[in-house]
C-alpha positions as CSV (number, residue, x, y, z in Angstrom):
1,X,37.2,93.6,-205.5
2,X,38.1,97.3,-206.8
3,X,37.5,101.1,-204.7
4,X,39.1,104.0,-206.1
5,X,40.2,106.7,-203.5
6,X,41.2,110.0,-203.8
7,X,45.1,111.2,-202.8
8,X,46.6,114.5,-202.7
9,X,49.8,115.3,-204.8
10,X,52.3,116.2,-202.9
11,X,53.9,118.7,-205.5
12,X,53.1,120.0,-208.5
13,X,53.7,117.7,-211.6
14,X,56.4,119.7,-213.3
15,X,58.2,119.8,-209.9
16,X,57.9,123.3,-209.9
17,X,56.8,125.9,-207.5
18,X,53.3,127.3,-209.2
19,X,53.6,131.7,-209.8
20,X,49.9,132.1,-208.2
21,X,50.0,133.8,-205.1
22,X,47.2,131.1,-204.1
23,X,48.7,127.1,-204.6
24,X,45.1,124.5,-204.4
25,X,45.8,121.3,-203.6
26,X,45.8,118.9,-206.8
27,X,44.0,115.7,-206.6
28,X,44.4,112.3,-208.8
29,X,42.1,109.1,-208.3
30,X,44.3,106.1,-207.4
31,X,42.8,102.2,-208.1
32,X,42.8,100.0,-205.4
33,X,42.6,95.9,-205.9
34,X,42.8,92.5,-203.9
35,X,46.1,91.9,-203.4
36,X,48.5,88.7,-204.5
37,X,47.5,86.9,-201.0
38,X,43.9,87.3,-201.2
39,X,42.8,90.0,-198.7
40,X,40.9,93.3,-199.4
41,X,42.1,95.0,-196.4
42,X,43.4,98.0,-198.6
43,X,39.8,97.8,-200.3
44,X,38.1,98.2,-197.2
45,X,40.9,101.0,-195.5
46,X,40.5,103.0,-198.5
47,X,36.7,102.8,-198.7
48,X,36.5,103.5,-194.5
49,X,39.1,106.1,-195.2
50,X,36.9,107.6,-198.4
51,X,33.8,107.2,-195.7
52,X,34.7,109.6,-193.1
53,X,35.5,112.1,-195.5
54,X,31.9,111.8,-197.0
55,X,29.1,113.9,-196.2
56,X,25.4,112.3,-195.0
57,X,23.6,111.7,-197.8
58,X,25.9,112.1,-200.3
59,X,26.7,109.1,-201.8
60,X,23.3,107.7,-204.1
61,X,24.5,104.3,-203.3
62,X,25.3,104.1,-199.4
63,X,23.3,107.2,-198.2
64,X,23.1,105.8,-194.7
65,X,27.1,106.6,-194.6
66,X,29.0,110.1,-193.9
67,X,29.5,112.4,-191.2
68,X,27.0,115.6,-190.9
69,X,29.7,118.0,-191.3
70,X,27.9,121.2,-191.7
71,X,25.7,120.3,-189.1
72,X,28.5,119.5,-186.7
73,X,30.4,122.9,-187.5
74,X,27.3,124.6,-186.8
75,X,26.6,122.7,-183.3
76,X,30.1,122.4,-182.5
77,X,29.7,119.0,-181.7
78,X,32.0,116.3,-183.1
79,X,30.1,113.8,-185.3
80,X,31.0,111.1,-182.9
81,X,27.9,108.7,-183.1
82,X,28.3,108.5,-186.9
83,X,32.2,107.5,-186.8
84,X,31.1,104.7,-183.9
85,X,28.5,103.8,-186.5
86,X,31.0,103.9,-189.7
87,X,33.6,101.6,-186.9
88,X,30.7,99.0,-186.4
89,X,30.0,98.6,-189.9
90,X,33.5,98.0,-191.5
91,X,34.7,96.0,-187.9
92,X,33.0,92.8,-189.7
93,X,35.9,93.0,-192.6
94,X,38.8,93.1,-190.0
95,X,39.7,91.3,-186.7
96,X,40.5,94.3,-184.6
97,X,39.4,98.0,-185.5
98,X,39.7,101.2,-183.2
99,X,38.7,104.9,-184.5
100,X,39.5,107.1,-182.0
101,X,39.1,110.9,-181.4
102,X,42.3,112.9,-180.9
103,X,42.6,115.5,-178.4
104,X,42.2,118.6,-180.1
105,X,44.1,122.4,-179.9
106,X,42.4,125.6,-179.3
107,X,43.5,126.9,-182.9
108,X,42.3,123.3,-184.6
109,X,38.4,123.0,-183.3
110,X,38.4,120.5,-186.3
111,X,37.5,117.0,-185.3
112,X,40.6,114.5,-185.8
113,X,40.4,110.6,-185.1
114,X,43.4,108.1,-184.7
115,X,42.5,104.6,-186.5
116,X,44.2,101.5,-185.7
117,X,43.5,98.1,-187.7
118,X,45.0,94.6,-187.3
119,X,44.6,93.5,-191.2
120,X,43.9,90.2,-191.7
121,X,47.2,89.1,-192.2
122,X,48.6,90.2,-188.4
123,X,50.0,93.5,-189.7
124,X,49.0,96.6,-188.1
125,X,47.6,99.9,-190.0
126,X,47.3,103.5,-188.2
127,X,46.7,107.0,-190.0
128,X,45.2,109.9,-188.8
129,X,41.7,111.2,-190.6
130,X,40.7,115.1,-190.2
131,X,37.0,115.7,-191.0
């Protein structure tokens, strides 16, 4: 099984500060595979990951997935029924998973969640996701 997610670049290739008053992120794709033992936990955290970062509708092939960003901006209310539904889909590929919303600042009004998986082999995987 293959996904391709997205990664930022920490710095710039040449290693480099850049002259332009204004520095934009820089992007590359980055393949992800089944690994030696088997398991396509990586598949699936890099798909959940690449999930929550994904508008409603804007995939052609899995429309049903993304969070209503613009929509939750505008409401100010945190997109929490479609993370629970995003959680309840990929909890069939893993035997523990937890997405959680993190407290949140009065300068950060940005909705943050804490996710915890136990990966099929025992291990335990935890980042933190801004939408």
């Amino acid at each position: 099984m293959r996904t391709y997610g997205r990664t930022q670049i920490p710095y710039p290739a040449n290693g480099e500060e850049s002259s332009s008053a204004i520095n934009y992120p820089q992007y590359q794709w980055v393949e992800i595979e089944t690994d030696e033992g088997g398991f396509n936990d990586y598949v699936y955290l890099t798909s959940l990951i690449q999930t929550l970062r994904l508008n409603l509708g804007e995939s052609p092939f899995y429309a049903q997935f993304g969070i209503p960003a613009k929509n939750s901006v505008l409401q100010q209310v945190a997109p929490d029924y479609y993370v629970a539904y995003i959680q309840s889909y990929y909890s069939q590929f893993f035997p523990s998973i937890t997405i959680s919303k993190q407290a949140t600042s009065p300068n950060n009004t940005a909705p943050v969640y804490n996710i915890n998986v136990v990966r099929n082999n025992g291990s335990i995987f935890q980042t933190t996701i801004g939408i």
